[in-house]
SESEZA-804878 format. One record per residue (C-alpha): residue number from 1; residue in one letter; chain; z, x, y. Coordinates in steps of 0.5 Angstrom, whole numbers, plus 500, padded with zeros to 3 digits. Layout:
N
nr=NUM&rest=a&kette=A&z=Z&x=X&y=Y
...
//
This chain:
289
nr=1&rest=x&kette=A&z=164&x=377&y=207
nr=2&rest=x&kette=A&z=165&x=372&y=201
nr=3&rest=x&kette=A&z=162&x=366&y=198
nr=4&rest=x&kette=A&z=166&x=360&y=197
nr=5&rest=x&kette=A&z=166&x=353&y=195
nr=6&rest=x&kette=A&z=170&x=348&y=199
nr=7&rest=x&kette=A&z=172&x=341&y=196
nr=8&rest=x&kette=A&z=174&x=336&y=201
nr=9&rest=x&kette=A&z=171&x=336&y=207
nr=10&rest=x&kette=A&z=176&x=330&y=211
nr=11&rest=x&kette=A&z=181&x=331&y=218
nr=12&rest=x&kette=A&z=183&x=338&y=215
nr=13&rest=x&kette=A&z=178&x=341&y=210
nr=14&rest=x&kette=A&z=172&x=340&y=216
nr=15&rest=x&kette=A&z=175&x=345&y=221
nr=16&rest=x&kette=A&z=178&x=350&y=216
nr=17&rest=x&kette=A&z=170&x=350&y=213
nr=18&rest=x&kette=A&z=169&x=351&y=220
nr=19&rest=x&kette=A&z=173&x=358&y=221
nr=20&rest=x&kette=A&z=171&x=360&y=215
nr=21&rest=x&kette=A&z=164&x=359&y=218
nr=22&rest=x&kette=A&z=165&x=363&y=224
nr=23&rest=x&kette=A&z=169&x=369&y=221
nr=24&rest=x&kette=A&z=162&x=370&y=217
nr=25&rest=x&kette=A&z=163&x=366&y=210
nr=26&rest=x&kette=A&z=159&x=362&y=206
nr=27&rest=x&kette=A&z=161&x=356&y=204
nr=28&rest=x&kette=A&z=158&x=352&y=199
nr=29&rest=x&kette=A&z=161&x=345&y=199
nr=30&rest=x&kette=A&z=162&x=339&y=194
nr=31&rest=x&kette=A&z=160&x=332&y=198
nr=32&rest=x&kette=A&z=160&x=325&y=194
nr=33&rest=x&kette=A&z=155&x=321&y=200
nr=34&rest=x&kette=A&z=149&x=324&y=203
nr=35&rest=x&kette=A&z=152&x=322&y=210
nr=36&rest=x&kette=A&z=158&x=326&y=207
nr=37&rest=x&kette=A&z=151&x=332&y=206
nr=38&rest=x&kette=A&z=148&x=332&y=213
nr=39&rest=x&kette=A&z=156&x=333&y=216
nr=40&rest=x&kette=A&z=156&x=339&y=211
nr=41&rest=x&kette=A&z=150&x=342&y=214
nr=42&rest=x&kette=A&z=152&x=341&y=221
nr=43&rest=x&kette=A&z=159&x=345&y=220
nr=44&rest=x&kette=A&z=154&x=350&y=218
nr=45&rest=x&kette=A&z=155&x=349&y=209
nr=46&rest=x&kette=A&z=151&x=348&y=205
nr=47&rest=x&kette=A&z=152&x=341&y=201
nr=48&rest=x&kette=A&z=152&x=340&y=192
nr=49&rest=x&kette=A&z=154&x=333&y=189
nr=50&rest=x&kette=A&z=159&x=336&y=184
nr=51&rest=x&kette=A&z=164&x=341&y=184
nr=52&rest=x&kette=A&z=161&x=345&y=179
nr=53&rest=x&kette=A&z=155&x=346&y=183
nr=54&rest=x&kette=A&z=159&x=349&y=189
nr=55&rest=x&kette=A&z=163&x=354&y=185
nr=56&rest=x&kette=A&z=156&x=357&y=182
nr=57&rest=x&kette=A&z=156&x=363&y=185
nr=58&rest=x&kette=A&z=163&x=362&y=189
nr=59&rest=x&kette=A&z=168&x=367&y=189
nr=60&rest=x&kette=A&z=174&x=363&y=191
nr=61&rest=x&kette=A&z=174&x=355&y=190
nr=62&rest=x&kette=A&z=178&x=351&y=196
nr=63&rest=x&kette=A&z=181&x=345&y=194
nr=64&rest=x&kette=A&z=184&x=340&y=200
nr=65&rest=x&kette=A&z=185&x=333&y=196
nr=66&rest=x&kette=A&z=190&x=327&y=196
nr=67&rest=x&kette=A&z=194&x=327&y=190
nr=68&rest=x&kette=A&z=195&x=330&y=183
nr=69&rest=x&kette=A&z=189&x=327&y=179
nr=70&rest=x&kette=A&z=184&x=328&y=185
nr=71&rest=x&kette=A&z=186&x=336&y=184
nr=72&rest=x&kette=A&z=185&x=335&y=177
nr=73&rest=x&kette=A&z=179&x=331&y=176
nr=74&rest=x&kette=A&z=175&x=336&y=181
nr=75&rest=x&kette=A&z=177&x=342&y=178
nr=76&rest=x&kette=A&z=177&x=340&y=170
nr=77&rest=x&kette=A&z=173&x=334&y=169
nr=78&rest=x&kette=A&z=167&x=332&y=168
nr=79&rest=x&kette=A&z=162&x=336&y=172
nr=80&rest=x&kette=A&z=169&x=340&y=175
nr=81&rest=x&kette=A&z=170&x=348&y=178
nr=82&rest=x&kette=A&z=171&x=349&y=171
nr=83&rest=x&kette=A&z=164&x=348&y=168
nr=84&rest=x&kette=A&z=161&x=352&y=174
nr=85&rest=x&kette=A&z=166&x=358&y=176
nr=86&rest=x&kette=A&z=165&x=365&y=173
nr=87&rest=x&kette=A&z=172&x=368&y=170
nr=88&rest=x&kette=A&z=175&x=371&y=175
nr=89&rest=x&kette=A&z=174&x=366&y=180
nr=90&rest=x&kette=A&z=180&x=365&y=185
nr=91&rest=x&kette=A&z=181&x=357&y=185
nr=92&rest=x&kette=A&z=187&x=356&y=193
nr=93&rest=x&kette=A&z=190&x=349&y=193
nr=94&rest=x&kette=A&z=191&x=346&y=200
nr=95&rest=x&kette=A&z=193&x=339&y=196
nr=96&rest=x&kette=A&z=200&x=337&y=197
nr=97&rest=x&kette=A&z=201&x=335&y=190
nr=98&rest=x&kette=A&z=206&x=336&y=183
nr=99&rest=x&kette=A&z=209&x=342&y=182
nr=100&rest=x&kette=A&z=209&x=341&y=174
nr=101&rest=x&kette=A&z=201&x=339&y=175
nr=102&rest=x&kette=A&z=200&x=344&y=179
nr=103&rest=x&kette=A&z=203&x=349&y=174
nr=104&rest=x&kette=A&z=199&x=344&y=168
nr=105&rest=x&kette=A&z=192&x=346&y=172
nr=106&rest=x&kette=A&z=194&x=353&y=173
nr=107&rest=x&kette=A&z=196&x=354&y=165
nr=108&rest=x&kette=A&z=189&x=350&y=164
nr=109&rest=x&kette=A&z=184&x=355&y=169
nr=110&rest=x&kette=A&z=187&x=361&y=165
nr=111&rest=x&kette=A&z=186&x=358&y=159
nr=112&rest=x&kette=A&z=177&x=359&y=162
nr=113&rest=x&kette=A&z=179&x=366&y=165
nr=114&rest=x&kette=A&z=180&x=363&y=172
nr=115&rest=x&kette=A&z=186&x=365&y=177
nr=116&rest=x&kette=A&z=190&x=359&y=181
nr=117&rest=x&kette=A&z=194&x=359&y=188
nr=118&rest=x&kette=A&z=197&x=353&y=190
nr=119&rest=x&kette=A&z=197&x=353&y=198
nr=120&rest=x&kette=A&z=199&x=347&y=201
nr=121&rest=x&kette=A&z=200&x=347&y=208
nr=122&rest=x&kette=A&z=203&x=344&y=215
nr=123&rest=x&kette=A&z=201&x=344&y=221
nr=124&rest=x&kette=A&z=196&x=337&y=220
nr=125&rest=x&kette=A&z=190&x=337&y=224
nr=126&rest=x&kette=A&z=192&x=339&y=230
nr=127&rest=x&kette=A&z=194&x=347&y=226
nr=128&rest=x&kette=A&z=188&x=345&y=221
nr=129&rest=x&kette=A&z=183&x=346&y=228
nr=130&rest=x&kette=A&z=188&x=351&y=231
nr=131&rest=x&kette=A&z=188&x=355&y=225
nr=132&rest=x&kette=A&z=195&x=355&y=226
nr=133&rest=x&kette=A&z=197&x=353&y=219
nr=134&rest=x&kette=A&z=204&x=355&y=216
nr=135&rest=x&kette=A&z=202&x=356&y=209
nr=136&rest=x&kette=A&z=206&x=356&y=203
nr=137&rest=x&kette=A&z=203&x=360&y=197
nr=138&rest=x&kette=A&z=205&x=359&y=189
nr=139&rest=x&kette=A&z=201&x=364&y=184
nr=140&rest=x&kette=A&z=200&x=371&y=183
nr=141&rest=x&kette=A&z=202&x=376&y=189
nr=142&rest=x&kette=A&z=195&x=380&y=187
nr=143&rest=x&kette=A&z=191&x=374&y=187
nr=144&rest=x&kette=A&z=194&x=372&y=194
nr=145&rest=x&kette=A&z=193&x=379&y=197
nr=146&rest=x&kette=A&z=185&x=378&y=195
nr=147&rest=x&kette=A&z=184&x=372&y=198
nr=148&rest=x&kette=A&z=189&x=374&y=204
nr=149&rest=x&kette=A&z=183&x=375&y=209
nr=150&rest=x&kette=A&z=181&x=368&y=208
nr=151&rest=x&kette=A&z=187&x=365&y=209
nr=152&rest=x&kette=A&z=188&x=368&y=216
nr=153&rest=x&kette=A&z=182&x=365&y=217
nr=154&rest=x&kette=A&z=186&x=358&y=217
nr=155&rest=x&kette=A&z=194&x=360&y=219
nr=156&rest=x&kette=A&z=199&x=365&y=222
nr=157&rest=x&kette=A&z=204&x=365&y=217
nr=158&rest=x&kette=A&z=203&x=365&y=210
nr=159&rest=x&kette=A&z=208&x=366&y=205
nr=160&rest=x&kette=A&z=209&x=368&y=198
nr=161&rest=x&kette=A&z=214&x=363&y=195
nr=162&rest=x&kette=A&z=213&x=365&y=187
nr=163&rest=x&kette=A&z=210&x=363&y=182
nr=164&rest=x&kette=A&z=205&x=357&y=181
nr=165&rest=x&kette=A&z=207&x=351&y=182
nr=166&rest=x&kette=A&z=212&x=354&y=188
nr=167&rest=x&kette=A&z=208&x=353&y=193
nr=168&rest=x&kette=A&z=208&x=346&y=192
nr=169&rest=x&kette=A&z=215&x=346&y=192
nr=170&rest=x&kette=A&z=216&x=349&y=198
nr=171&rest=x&kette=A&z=212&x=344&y=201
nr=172&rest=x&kette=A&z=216&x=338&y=198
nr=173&rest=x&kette=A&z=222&x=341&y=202
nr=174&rest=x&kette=A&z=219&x=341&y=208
nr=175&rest=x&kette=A&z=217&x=334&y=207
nr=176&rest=x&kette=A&z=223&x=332&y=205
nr=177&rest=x&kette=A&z=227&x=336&y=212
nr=178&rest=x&kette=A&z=220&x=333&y=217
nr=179&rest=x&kette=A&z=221&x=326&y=215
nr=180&rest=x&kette=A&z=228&x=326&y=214
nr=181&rest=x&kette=A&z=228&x=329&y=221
nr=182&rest=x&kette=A&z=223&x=323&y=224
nr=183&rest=x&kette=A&z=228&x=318&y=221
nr=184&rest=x&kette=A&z=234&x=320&y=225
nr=185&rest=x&kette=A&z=229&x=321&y=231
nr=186&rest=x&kette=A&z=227&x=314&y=230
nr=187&rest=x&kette=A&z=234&x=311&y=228
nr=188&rest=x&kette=A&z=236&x=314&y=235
nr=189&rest=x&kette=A&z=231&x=311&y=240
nr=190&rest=x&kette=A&z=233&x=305&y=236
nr=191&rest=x&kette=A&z=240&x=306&y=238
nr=192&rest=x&kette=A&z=238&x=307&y=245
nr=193&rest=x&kette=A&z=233&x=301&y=246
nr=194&rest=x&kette=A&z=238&x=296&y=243
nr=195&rest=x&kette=A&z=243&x=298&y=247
nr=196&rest=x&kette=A&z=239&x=298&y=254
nr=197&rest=x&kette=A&z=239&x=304&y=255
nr=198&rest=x&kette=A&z=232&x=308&y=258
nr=199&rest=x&kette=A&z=229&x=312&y=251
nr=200&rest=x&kette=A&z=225&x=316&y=255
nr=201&rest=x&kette=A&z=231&x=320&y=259
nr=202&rest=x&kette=A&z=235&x=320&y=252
nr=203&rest=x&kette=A&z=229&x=323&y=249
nr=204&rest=x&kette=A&z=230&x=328&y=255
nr=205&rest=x&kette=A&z=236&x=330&y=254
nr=206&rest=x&kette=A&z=235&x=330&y=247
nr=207&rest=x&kette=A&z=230&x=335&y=247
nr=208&rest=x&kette=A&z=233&x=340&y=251
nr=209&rest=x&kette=A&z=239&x=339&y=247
nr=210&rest=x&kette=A&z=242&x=341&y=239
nr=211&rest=x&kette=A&z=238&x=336&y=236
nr=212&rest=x&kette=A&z=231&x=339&y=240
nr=213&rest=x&kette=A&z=227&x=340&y=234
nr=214&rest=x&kette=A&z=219&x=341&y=233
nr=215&rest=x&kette=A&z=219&x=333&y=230
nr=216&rest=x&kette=A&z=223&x=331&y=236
nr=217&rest=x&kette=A&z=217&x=333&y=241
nr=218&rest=x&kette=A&z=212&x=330&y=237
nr=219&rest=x&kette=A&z=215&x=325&y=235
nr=220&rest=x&kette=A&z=220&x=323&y=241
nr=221&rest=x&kette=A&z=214&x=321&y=246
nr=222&rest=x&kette=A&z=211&x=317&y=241
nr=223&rest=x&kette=A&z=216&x=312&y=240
nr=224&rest=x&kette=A&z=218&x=312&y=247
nr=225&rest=x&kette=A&z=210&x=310&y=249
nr=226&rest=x&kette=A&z=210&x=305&y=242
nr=227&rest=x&kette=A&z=204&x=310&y=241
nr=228&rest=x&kette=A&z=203&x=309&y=233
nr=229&rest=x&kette=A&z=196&x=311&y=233
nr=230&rest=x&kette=A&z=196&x=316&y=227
nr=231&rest=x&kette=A&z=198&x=323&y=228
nr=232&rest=x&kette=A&z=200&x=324&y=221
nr=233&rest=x&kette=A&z=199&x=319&y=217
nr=234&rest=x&kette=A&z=206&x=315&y=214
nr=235&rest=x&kette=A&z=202&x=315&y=207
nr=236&rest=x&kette=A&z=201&x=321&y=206
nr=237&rest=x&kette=A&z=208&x=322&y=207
nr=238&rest=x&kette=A&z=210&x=317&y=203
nr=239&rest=x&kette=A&z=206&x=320&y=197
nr=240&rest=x&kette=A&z=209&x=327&y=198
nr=241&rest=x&kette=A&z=215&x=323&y=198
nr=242&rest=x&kette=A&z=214&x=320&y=191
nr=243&rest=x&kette=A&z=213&x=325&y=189
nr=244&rest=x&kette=A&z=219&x=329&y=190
nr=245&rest=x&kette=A&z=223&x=322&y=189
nr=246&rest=x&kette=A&z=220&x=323&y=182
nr=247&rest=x&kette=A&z=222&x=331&y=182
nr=248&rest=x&kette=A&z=229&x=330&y=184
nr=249&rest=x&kette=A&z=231&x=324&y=178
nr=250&rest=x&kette=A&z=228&x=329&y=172
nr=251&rest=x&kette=A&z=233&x=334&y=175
nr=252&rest=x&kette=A&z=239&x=329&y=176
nr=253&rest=x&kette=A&z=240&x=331&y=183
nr=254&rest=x&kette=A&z=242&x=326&y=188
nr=255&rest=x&kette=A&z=239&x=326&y=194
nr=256&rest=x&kette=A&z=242&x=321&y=199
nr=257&rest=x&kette=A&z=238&x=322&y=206
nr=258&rest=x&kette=A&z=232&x=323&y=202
nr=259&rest=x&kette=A&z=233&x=317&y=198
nr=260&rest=x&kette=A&z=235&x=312&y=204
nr=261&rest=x&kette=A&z=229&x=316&y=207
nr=262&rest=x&kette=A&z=224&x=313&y=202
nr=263&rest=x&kette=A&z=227&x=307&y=203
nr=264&rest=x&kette=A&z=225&x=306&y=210
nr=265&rest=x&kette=A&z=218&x=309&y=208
nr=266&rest=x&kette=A&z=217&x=304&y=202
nr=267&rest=x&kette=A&z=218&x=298&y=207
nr=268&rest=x&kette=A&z=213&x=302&y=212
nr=269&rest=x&kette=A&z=208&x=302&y=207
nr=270&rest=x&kette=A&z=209&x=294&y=205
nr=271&rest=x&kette=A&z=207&x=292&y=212
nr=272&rest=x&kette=A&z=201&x=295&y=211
nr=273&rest=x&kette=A&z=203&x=301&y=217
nr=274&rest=x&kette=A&z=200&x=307&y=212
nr=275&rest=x&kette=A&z=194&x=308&y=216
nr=276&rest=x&kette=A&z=200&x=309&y=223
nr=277&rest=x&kette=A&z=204&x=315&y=224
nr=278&rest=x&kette=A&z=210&x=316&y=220
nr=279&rest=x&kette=A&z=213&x=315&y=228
nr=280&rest=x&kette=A&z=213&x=308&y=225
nr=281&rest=x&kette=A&z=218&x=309&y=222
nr=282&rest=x&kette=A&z=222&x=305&y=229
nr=283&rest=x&kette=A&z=219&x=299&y=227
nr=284&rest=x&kette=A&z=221&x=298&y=220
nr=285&rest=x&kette=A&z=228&x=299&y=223
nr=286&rest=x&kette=A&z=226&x=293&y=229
nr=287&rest=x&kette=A&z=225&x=288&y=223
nr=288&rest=x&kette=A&z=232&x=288&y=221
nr=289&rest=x&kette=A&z=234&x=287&y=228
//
């Protein structure tokens, strides 16, 4: 059985400390509040209030934060996992966030004999406490077959894209697939409902049809029951998508339904709808009449 740190302990990082609880590791968390502590404690972690003092004695350090600078700030800066991991500690990133930071940050832990795998996920929350989550994997193939048992403890399907920074890579481009997908769903029932026509039935056929997909199974009820409580949060899948935005303009490469796509979350986001589900996007469409 192995020690381990985990940082970020939200919708996601609770239940997979869980299943690593259960598969028989320790896990020494990093928590910020004492309310956060005693959450700790009842998943079964043992709770520290910094990340250095959770990646003392850990042999591999988990990350599932928000964004690029929450990644860096808690494995390299002050009282971060690089002041209190050994070298030879193996530091796996859940985060959705740039490849170019990643591969920085991966540059950055080698420089202190540490490894780096980034390994964002899909699946949200509902894959994250199923332990069903897709797992795309950026780094060392050695390193991911020494963590492979742990991750196991989390997905089913885990993937070796390259090297660091791939992982991300290929979470972006399933980013840019979910949503462009959620888009055009929302932009049919919008078509339907403004042509009086019953969305539910329309969301039948299309679901046993060509245009049947993951998204539209999640996404088709939602929208037909005007149920936008959150599922996926729309931004987070905003700032996924700026990052890819960002990503595409230093290539040079013209992504046309991604860009119109970014457009309609923008607009989400400045109804302040960020809290809702990405399911939203049909309302943005109703603004314009």
């Amino acid at each position: 059985m192995t020690t381990v740190a985990f940082i970020g302990l939200g919708a996601m990082g609770a239940p997979m400390v869980g299943h690593l609880i259960r598969a028989g590791h320790t896990v020494r968390a990093y928590v910020r509040r004492p309310e956060a502590a005693d959450a700790a404690r009842q998943l079964g972690a043992e709770p520290f209030f910094t990340p250095a003092e959770a990646a003392r004695g850990a042999a591999v350090v988990f990350t599932n934060v928000t964004s690029s600078d929450d990644v860096r700030e808690v494995l390299l800066g002050r009282d971060g996992v690089v002041e209190g991991a050994a070298p030879g500690t193996i530091c796996i990133d859940h985060s959705t966030i740039s490849p170019i930071v990643t591969r920085e940050i991966a540059q950055a832990l080698a420089a202190k004999g540490i490894e780096a795998l980034d390994c964002p996920v899909s699946g949200g929350t509902v894959g994250a406490q199923a332990a069903t989550l897709t797992i795309m994997v950026g780094g060392k193939s050695e390193n991911l077959e020494k963590v492979r048992p742990l991750l196991e403890c989390l997905g089913k399907t885990i993937t070796h894209i390259g090297e660091n920074g791939a992982g991300q890579v290929a979470k972006l481009c399933n980013q840019i697939a979910q949503v462009v997908n959620i888009e055009g769903i929302a932009e049919a029932m919008r078509f339907a409902g403004a042509q009086g026509v019953d969305t539910g039935k329309v969301f039948q056929a299309m679901s046993t049809g060509l245009a049947g997909s993951r998204m539209l199974d999640m996404m088709g009820p939602k929208m037909v029951a005007r149920d936008f409580a959150a599922g996926i949060e729309s931004r987070l899948h905003a700032k996924d998508f700026g990052l890819a935005a960002d990503l595409a303009g230093e290539l040079g490469i013209d992504l046309p339904a991604m860009r119109a796509t970014s457009a309609q979350l923008v607009e989400l986001m400045r109804q302040d709808w960020g809290r809702d589900d990405t399911s939203s996007l049909l309302k943005v469409l109703e603004l314009k009449g």
